[in-house]
C-alpha positions as CSV (number, residue, x, y, z in Angstrom):
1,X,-0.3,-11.3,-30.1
2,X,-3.5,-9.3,-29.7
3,X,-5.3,-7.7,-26.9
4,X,-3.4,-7.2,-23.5
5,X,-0.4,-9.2,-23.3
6,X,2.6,-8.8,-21.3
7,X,6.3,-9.1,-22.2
8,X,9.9,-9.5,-20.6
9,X,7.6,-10.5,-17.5
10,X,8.8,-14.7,-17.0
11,X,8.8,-15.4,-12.7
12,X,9.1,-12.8,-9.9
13,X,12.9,-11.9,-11.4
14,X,15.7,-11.6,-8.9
15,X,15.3,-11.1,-4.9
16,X,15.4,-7.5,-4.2
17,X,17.1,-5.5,-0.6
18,X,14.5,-6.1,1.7
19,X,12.7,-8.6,0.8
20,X,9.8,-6.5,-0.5
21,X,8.7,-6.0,-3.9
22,X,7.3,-3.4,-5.2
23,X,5.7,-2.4,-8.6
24,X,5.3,0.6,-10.2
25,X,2.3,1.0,-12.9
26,X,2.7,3.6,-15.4
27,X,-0.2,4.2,-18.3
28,X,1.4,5.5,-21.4
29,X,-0.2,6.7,-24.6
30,X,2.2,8.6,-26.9
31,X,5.5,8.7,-23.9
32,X,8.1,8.1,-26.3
33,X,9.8,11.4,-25.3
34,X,10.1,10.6,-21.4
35,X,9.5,6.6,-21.1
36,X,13.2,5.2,-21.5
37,X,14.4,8.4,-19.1
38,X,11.5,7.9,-16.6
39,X,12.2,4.1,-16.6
40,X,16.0,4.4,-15.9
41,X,15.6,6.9,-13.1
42,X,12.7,5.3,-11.0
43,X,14.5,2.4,-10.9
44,X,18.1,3.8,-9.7
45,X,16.0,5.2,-7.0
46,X,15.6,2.0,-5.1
47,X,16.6,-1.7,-5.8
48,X,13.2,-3.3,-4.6
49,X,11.8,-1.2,-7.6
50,X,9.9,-2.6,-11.1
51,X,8.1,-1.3,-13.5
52,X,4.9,-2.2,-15.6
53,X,4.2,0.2,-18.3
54,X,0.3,-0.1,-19.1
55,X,0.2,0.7,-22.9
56,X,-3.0,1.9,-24.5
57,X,-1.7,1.2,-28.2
58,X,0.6,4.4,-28.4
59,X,1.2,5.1,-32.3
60,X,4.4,6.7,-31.4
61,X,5.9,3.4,-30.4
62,X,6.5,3.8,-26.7
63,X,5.6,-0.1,-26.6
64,X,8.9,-0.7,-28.8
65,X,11.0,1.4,-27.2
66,X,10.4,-0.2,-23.8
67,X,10.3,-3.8,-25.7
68,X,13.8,-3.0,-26.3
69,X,14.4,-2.0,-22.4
70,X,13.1,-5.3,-21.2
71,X,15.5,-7.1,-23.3
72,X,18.2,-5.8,-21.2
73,X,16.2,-5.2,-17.6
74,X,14.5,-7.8,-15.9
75,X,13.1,-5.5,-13.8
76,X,11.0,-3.9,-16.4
77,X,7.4,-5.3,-18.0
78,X,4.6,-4.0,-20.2
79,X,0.9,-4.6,-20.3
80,X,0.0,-3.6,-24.3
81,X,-3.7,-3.0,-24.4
82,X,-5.2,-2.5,-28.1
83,X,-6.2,1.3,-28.0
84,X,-6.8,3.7,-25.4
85,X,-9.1,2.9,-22.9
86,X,-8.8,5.4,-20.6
87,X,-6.8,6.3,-17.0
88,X,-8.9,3.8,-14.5
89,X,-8.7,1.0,-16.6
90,X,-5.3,0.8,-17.0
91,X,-4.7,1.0,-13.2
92,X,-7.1,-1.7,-12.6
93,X,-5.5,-4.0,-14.9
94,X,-1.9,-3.0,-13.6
95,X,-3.4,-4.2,-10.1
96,X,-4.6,-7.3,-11.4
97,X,-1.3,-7.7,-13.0
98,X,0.4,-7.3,-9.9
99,X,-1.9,-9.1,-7.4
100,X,-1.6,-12.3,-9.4
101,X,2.7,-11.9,-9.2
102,X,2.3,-11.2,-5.2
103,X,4.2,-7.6,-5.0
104,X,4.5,-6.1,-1.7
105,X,3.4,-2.5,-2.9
106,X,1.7,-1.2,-5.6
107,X,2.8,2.2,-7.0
108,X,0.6,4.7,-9.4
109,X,3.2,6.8,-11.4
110,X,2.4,9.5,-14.5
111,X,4.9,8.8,-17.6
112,X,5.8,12.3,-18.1
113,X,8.3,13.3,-14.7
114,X,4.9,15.2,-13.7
115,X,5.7,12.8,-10.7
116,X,9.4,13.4,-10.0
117,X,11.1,9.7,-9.4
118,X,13.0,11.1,-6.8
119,X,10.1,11.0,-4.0
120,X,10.0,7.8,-4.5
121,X,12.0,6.2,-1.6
122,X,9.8,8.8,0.7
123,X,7.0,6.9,-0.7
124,X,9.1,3.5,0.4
125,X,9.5,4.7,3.9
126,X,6.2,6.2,4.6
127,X,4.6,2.3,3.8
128,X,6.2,0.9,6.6
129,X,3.6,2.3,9.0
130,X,0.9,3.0,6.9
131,X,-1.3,1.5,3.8
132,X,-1.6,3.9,1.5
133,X,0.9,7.0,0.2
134,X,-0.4,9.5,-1.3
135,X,1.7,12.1,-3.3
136,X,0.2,15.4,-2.4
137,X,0.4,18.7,-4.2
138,X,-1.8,20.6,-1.1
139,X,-1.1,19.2,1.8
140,X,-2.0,21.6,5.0
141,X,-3.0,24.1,2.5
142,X,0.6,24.6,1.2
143,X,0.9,24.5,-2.8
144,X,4.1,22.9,-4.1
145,X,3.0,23.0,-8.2
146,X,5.6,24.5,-10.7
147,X,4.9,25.2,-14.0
148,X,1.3,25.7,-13.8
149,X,-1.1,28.4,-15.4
150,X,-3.2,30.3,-12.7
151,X,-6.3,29.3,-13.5
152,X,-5.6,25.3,-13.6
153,X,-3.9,25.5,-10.6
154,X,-7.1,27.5,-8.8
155,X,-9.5,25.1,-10.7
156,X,-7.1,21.8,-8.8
157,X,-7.1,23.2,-5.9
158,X,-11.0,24.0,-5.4
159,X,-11.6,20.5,-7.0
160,X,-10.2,19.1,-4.0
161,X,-11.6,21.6,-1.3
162,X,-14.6,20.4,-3.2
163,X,-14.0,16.5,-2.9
164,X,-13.3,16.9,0.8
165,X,-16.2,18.8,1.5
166,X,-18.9,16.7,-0.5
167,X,-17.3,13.3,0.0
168,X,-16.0,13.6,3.9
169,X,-12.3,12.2,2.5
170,X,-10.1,13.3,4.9
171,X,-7.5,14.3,2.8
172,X,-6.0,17.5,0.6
173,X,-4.9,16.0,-2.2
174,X,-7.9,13.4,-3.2
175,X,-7.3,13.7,-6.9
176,X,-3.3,13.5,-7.2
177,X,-2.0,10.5,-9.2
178,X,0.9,9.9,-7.3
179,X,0.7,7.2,-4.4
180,X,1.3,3.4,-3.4
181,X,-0.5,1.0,-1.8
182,X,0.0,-1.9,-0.1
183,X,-1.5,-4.8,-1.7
184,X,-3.9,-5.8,1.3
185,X,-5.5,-2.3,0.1
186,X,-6.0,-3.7,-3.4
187,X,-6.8,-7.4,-2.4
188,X,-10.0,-5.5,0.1
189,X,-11.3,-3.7,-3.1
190,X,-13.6,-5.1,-5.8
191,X,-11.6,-4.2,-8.7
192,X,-14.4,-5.4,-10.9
193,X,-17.0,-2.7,-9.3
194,X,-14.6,0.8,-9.5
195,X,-16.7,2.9,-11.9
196,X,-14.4,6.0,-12.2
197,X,-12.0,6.0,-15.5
198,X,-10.4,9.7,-15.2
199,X,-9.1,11.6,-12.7
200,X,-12.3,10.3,-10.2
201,X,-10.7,7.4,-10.2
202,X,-7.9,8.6,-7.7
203,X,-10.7,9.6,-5.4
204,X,-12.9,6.5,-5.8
205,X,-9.5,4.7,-4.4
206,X,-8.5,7.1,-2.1
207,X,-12.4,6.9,-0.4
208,X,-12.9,2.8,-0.9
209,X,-9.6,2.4,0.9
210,X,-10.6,5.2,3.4
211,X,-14.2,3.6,3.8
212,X,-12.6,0.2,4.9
213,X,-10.5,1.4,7.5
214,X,-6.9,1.2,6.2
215,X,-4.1,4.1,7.0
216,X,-3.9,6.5,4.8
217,X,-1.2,9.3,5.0
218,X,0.3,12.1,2.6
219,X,3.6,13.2,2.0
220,X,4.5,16.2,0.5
221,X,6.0,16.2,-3.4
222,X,6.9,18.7,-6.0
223,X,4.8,18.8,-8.9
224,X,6.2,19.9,-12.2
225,X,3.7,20.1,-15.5
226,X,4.8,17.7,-18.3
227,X,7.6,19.6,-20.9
228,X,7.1,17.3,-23.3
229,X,4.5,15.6,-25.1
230,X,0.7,16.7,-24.5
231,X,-2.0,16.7,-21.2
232,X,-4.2,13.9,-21.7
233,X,-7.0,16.1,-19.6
234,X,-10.6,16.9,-20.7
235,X,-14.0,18.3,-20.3
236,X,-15.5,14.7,-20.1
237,X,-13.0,13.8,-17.7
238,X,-13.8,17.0,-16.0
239,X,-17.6,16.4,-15.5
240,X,-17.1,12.5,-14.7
241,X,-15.8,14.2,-11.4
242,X,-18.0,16.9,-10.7
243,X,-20.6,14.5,-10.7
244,X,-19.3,11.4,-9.3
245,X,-18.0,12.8,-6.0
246,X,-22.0,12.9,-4.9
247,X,-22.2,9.0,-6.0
248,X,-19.2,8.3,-3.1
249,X,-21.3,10.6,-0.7
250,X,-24.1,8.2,-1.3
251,X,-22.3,4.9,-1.3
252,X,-20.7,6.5,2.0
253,X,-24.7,7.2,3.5
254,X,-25.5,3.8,2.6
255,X,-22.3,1.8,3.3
256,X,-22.8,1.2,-0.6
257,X,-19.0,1.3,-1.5
């Protein structure tokens, strides 16, 4: 096949406790290390849980080793994209993905136990009353981050002190990676017109959903750096933020978003 395709994917699979069914999207470029470990324990974690790994072409073969999952695991797909096409992307196609297969709830997840699978049946209870979780690493001023140098940790937490103040998002954690939405968030939004591709792109979300009135809550989580395998951060990603957090003040002046 070439270009996205999906595999191990065939119907909605079995009916899950509940009733509700929910997807989580994790981007992978080079996970071999953590995918088949991340995979097995988000999904002991509750049995209305699936998985679509978005794959940007990893040359480790991450896409083979979870191939070889969904073999054995209905409850596990994959996305393969050619090459890596960056953070936002691979979220919006993950929504798209999951939109068209009517889930319930629509996780984000990072491949790397950065996101500890363990929070997620808080996430699971905290979408009953609400439409979108997010994961925060701040919340009320309180820092739950392990493994963190000083200085990234004060350049994070400033980043968001600087979000809220320039953007009006009333939140701590705007740029944290770890939430779920419901899919009447994702149906609202114009997939087609989110600009962000790095981190921005978790406050782009954060503030369309905000903008068009839906409940947005955080819950706290732990936050442990990755141990293995490398950051995917950089200084373009960096400045894509610094600058588009004045673009949402704008759209939010001019009922643009």
């Amino acid at each position: 096949m070439t270009g996205s395709h999906e595999a191990g994917s065939v119907g909605q699979g079995p009916p899950r406790a509940g009733g509700e069914r929910a997807l989580i999207i994790v981007p992978t470029y080079n996970e071999r290390e953590n995918i088949a470990r991340l995979i097995e324990t988000a999904l002991a974690q509750d049995g209305r849980l699936e998985i679509l790994v978005v794959d940007d072409g990893s040359p480790d073969g991450t896409a083979e080793i979870v191939d070889r999952i969904i073999a054995a695991n209905g409850r596990v797909h994959i996305l393969r994209r050619p090459r890596k096409l960056g953070l936002g992307t691979a979220y919006i196609a993950g929504f798209r993905w999951a939109l068209e297969r009517g889930y319930d709830y629509v996780f984000e997840m990072d491949a790397d136990f950065s996101h500890d699978p363990a929070h997620l049946p808080d996430f699971l209870r905290a979408i009953e009353g609400n439409d979108l979780v997010l994961g925060s690493r701040y919340r009320e001023g309180k820092v739950t981050v392990v493994n963190w140098p000083i200085a990234r940790l004060i350049l994070s937490y400033f980043a968001n002190v600087y979000a809220r103040a320039v953007t009006g998002l009333p939140v701590w954690d705007a740029t944290g990676g770890f939430k779920c939405f419901r899919r009447e968030v994702l149906e609202s939004i114009d997939l087609s017109k989110v600009v962000s591709n790095g981190y921005m792109f978790q406050i782009e979300m954060s503030f369309r959903a905000w903008k068009r009135g839906f409940r947005i809550v955080e819950i706290p989580i732990v936050f442990v750096d990755r141990t293995e395998g490398q950051s995917k951060m950089s200084k373009s990603i960096m400045w894509e933020a610094m600058w588009m957090v004045w673009r949402l003040r704008w759209w939010g002046i001019t009922k643009r978003y």
